[in-house]
N, C-alpha and C positions, 0 to 999 in steps of 0.2 A: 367033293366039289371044290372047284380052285376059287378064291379072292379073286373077284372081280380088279383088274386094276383099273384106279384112279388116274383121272389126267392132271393137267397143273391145274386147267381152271377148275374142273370139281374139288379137287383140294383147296383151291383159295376160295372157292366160295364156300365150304364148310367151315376152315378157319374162321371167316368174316363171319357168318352165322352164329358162330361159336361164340365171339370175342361181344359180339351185339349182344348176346342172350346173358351174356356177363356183365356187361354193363348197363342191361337194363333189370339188374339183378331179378332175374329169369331162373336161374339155377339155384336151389339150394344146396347147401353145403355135403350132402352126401355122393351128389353126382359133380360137382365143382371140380375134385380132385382127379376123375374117370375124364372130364373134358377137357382140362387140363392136359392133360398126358395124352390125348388126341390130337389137341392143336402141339403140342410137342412133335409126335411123331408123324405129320401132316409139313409139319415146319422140314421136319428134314426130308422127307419124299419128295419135296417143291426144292429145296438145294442139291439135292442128288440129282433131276431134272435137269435144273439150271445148269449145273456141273458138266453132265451128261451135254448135252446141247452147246454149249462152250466149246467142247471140246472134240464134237463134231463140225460146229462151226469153222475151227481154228484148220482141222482135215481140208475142207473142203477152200475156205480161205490157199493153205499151202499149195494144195492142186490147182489150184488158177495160177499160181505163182509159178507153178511149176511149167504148166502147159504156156504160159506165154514166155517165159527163158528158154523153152525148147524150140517155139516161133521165131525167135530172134537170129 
């Protein structure tokens, strides 16, 4: 069975979930280091995203550039 993938917003809202339950010292210290390392690897899914998205952005940006120099 494949990993469900996560979007940005479920990702930021686990993070914030996360980071809350820390500061309202919700977690004890056995699971502290396991959530940790969640919002860890949560933090970089959300930049590989954003990455990701940039740099389709940046494509799609070029190709309007492109199609209106060709109008010209």
């Amino acid at each position: 069975m494949s990993a469900k993938k996560i979007t940005y917003a479920e990702a930021m809202a686990e993070i914030e979930t996360i980071i809350a339950q820390i500061e309202d010292n919700e977690l004890d210290v056995d699971h502290l280091a396991v959530q940790l390392k969640r919002v860890s690897d949560l933090i970089g899914l959300c930049r590989a995203k954003l990455h990701a998205t940039e740099e389709e952005v940046q494509k799609i940006i070029a190709g309007l550039n492109d199609t209106e120099s060709n109008d010209e």
